[in-house]
C-alpha positions in Angstrom: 0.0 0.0 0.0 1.2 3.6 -0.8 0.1 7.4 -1.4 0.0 9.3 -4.5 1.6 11.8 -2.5 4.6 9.6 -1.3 5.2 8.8 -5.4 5.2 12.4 -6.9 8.0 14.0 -7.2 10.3 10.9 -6.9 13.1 10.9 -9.1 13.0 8.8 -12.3 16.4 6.8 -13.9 16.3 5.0 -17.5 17.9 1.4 -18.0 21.2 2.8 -17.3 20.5 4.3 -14.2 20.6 8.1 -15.1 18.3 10.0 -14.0 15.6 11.4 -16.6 13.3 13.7 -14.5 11.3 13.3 -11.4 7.5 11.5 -11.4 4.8 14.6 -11.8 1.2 12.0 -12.4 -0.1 9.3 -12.7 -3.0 8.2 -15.4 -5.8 5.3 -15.0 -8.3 4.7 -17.2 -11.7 3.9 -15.3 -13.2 0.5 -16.7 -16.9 0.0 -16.3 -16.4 -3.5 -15.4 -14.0 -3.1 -12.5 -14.6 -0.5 -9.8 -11.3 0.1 -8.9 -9.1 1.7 -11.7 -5.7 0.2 -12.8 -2.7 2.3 -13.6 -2.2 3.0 -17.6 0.7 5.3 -17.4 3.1 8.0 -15.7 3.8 11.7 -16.3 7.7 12.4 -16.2 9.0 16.1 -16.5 12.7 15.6 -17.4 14.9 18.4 -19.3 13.3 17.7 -22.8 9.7 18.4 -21.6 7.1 16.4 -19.9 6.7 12.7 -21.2 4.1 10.3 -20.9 4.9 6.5 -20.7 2.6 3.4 -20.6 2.9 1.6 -17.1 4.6 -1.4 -18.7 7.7 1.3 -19.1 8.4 1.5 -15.3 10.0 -1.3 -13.4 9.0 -0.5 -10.1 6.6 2.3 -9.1 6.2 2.5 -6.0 10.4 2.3 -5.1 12.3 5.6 -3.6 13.7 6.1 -7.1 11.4 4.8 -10.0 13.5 2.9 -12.4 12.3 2.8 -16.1 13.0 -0.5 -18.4 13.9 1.3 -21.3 16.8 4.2 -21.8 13.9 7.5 -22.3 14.5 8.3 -25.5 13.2 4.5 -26.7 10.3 4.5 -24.2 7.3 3.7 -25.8 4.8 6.7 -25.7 1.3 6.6 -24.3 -1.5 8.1 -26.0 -4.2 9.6 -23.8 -8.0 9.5 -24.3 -10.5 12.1 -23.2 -11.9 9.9 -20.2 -8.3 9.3 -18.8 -8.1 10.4 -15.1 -4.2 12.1 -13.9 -4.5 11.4 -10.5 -2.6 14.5 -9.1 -4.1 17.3 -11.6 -7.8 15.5 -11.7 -8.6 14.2 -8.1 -6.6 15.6 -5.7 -7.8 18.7 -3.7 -11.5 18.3 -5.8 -15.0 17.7 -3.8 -16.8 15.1 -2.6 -19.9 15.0 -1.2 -19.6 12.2 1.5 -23.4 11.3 2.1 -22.3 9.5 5.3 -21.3 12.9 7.3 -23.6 14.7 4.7 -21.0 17.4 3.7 -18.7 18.6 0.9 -15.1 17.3 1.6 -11.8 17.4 0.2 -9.5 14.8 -1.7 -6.3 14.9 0.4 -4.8 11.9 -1.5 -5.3 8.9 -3.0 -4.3 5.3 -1.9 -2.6 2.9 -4.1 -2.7 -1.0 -3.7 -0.6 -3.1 -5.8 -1.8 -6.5 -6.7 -0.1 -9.2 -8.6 2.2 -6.9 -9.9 -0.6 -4.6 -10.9 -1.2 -1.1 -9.1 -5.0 -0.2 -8.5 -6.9 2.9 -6.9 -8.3 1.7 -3.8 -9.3 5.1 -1.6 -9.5 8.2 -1.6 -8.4 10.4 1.8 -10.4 13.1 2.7 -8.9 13.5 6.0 -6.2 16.3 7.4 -4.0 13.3 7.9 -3.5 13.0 3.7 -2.4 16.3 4.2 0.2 15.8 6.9 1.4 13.4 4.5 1.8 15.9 1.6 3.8 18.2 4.1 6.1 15.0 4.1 5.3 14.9 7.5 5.5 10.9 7.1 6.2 9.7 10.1 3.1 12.2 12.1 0.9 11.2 9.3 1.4 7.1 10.1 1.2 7.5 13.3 -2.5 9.3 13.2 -4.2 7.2 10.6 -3.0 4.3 13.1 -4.3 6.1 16.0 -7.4 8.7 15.0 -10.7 6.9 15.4 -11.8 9.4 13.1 -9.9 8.5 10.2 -11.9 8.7 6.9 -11.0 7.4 3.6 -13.6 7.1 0.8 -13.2 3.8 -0.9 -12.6 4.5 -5.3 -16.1 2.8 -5.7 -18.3 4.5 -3.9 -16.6 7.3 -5.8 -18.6 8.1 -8.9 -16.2 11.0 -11.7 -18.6 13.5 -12.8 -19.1 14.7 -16.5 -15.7 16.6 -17.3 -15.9 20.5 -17.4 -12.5 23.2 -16.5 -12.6 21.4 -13.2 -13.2 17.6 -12.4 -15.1 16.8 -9.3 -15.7 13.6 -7.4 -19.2 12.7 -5.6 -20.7 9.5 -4.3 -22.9 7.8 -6.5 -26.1 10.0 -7.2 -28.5 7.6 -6.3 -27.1 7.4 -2.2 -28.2 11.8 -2.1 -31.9 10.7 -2.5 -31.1 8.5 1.2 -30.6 12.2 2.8 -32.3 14.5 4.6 -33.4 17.4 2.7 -31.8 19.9 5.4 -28.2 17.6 5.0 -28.7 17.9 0.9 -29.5 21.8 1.3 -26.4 22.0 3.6 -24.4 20.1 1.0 -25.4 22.6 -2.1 -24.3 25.8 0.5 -20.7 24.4 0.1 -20.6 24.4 -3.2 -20.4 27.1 -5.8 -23.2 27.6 -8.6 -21.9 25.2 -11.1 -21.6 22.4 -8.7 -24.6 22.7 -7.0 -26.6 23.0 -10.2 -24.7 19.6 -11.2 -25.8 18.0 -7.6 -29.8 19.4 -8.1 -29.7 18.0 -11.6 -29.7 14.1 -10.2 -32.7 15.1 -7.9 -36.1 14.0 -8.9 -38.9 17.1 -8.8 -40.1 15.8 -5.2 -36.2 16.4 -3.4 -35.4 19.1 -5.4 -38.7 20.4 -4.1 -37.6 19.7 -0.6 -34.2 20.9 -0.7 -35.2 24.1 -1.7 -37.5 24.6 1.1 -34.5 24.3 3.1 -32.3 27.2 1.9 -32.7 31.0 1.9 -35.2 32.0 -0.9 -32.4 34.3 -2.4 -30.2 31.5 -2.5 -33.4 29.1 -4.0 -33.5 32.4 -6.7 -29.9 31.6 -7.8 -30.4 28.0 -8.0 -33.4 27.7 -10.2 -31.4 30.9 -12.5 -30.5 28.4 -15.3 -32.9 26.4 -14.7 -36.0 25.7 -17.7 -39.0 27.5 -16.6 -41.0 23.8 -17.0 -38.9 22.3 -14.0 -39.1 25.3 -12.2 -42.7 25.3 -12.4 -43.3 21.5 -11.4 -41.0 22.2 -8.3 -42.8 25.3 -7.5 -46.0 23.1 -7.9 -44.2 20.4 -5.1 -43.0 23.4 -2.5 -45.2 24.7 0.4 -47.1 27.3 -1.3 -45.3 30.4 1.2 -42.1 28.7 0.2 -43.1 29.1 -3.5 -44.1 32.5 -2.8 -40.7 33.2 -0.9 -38.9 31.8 -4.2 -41.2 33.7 -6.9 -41.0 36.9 -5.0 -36.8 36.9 -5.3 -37.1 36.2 -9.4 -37.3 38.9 -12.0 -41.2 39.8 -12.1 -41.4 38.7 -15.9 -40.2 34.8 -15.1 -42.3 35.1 -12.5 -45.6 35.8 -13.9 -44.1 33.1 -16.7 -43.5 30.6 -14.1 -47.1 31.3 -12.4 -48.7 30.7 -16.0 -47.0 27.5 -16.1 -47.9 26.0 -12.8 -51.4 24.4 -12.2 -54.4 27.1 -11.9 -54.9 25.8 -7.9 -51.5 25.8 -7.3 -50.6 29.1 -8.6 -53.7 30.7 -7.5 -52.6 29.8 -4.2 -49.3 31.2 -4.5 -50.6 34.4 -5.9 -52.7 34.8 -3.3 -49.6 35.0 -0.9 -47.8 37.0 -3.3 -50.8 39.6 -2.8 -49.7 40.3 0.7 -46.4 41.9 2.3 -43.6 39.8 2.7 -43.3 40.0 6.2 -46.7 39.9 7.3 -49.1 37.1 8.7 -50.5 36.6 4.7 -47.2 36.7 3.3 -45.6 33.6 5.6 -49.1 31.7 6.1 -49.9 28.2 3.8 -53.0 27.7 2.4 -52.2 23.9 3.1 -54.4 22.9 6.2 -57.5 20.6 7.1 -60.7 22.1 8.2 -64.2 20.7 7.9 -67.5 21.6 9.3 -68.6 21.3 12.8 -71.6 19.3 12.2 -69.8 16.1 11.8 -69.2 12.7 14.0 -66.0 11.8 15.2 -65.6 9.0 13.2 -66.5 10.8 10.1 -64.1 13.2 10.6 -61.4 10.9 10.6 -62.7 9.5 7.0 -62.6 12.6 6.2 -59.3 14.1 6.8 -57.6 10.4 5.6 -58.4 11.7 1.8 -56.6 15.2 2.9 -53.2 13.1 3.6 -52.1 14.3 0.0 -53.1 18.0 0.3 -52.2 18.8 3.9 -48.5 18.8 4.9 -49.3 19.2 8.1 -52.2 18.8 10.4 -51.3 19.9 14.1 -54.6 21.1 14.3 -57.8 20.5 12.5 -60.1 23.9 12.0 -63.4 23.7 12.0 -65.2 26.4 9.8 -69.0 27.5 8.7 -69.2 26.9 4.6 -68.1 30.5 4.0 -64.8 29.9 6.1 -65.9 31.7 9.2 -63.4 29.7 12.1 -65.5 28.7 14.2 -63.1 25.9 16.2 -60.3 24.1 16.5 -58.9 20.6 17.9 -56.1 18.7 18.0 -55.8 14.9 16.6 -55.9 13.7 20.3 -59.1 15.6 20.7 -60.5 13.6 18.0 -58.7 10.0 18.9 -59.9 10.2 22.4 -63.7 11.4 21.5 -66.4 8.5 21.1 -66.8 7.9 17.4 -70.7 9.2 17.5 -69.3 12.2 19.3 -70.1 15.5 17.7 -66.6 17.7 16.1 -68.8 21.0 17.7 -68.6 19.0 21.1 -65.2 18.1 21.2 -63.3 21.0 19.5 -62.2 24.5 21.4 -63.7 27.6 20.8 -61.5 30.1 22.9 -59.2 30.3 19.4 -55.8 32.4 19.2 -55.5 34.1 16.1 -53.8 36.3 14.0 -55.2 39.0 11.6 -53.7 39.0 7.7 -52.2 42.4 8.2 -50.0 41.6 11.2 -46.4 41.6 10.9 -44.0 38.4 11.5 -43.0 39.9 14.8 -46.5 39.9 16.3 -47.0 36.3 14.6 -43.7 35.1 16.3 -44.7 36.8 19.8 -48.7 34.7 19.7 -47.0 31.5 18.6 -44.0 32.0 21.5 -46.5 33.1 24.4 -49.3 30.7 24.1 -46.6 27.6 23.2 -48.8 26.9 19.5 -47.4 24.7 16.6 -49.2 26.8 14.4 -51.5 29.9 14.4 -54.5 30.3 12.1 -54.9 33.6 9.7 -57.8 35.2 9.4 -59.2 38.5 8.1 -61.3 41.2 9.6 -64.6 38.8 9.5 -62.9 36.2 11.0 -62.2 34.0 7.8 -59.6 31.6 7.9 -57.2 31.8 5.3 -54.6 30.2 6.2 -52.0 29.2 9.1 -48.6 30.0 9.8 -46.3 27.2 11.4 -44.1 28.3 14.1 -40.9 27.9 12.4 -42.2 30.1 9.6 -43.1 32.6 12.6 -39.8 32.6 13.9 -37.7 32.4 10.8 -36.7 35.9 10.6 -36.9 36.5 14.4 -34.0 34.4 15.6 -30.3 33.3 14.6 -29.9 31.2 12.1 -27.6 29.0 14.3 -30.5 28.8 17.3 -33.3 28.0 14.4 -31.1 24.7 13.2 -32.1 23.2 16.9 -35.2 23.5 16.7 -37.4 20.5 16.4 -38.2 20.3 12.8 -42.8 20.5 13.2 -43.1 19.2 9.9 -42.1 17.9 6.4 
């Protein structure tokens, strides 16, 4: 076993023993049907230039000086293809997203295995020790990856090259991304710049690219959907919350966004024009139209049939209003309320009628203060006759209120 690391910049001697230059890469070609790469070829940078020679040219690769079998001039040359990989210029110091930590990390080196006589890829390091090691600090970097119980190397097949651009980058296999968390995949695409995270949201299906953007700042959402086709954007609009689609459409240029709105389905965007109507920062601008109410002259048991066909509509149903048919609020209860009532029992009998509320007009401050002083998951919206339009969760009350840092422990109500 060696280091990429340990091998460049070793000094390189022909059949005679004179030495030709010093070792600057070294080439694989990835096969489909192996996951671990074999070495093709070396880069040698001598006095006539830099040189490329098939591995069957070097006698020992992974000795302090790397003797060739051939006197340089009569080296056999090796011709590269486009999907060739050199190790040192291609993979070291590019990302990775490692799904298991869900972050962006670093290739520090690269280990080499040799096998038979044959030299393979077999991990990448993405710890500091890889880079003790590139400081030549040998005998400090041995002595931590023996020792650290941290110690974190990537093996080369859960190591998936993306398409080539000015800059190769590494990620885990796409598929293991739709295994995380929203908020880890959203934390992911904040560590990398525009054309990498565009190249991450790309492998998403609608549903998690919906997801993910709930997760980050609407003015960051704006420059990820930028190059975006108006068609996705739409269908992921059509997945969001409808206040988070609001929050995103109210940060795009007003022409895309009246595009977008025409492209989304007439409910949808109705809903999220209807947000869009009100100030950013007050109770209508933050609320969702997304929650379950039904009328109070209902059983128990069939409100429960009831709010089973709502499991696709509602995101989230801390509470179930009850309204008149023109939306008047009338009461609320909570789904232990309506467990713990007799099925026969009457929704006017069980639910509450002492309600907190908030008015359209009020600003996210006032929201935040109801939601923090009488301990609510969510508050209902309503206007100045007391119909219910909508509800504002209290994370969505308390977004702008406190630190970002403090907001990350909260418990997550929904989603």
């Amino acid at each position: 076993m060696a280091y990429l690391s340990e091998i460049i910049g070793r000094p390189v001697t022909d059949l005679d023993g004179v030495t030709v230059g010093k070792l600057t890469d070294v080439i694989v070609r990835p096969w489909a049907e192996f996951p671990h790469p074999l070495i093709e070829a070396v880069e040698i940078e001598g006095r006539g230039g830099t040189r490329i020679l098939p591995f069957m040219a070097v006698a020992a690769l992974l000795s302090p000086v790397i003797p060739l079998k051939y006197r340089l001039d009569e080296a056999p040359l090796f011709e590269l293809k486009e999907d060739d990989v050199l190790l040192s210029r291609d993979v070291l110091d590019k990302q990775i997203i490692d799904t298991e930590g869900a972050r962006v990390v670093r290739v520090n080196d690269v280990e080499l295995v040799r096998v038979n006589g044959t030299i393979y890829v077999s991990n990448v390091d993405v710890s500091w020790v890889g880079i003790m090691r590139r400081m030549r600090l040998v005998g400090l970097s041995r002595y931590l990856r023996a020792h650290l119980k941290n110690y974190k190397e990537i093996a080369w097949d859960d190591v998936e090259l993306m398409h080539r651009d000015e800059e190769m980058h590494l990620r885990v296999p796409a598929a293991r991304l739709h295994e995380l968390h929203p908020a880890d995949l959203a934390e992911i695409v904040r560590d990398l710049n525009k054309l990498e995270s565009g190249q991450l949201l790309d492998t998403l299906d609608v549903q998690h690219l919906a997801d993910t953007l709930e997760e980050v700042e609407p003015e960051f959402q704006a420059e990820l959907v930028e190059h975006m086709s108006d068609e996705k954007v739409a269908d992921v609009l059509e997945e969001m919350e409808p206040d988070e689609a609001a929050d995103l459409l109210g940060d795009l240029p007003k022409e895309r966004k009246e595009g977008l709105l025409a492209l989304m389905e007439k409910e949808d965007a109705d809903d999220v024009r209807k947000l869009l109507a009100y100030p950013e920062e007050s109770a209508g601008g933050i609320m969702t139209t997304e929650y379950a109410s039904i009328r109070p002259n209902l059983a128990a048991a069939q409100a429960i049939e009831i709010l089973r066909t709502m499991s696709d509509e509602v995101e989230t149903m801390f509470y179930v209003y009850v309204t008149d048919e023109e939306d008047h609020l009338l009461g609320a209860f909570s789904l232990n309320n309506l467990i713990f009532a007799s099925p026969g029992q009457m929704v006017s009998d069980f639910m509450s009628k002492r309600l907190i509320t908030v008015n359209l007009t009020d600003d996210q401050e006032t929201v935040a203060q109801t939601v923090a002083k009488y301990d609510l998951l969510a508050v209902p919206v309503v206007d100045d006759q007391n119909r219910l339009h909508g509800i504002v969760t209290a994370d969505d009350a308390l977004d702008k209120i406190i630190p970002t840092a403090w907001k990350k422990r909260l418990p997550r109500f929904y989603r």
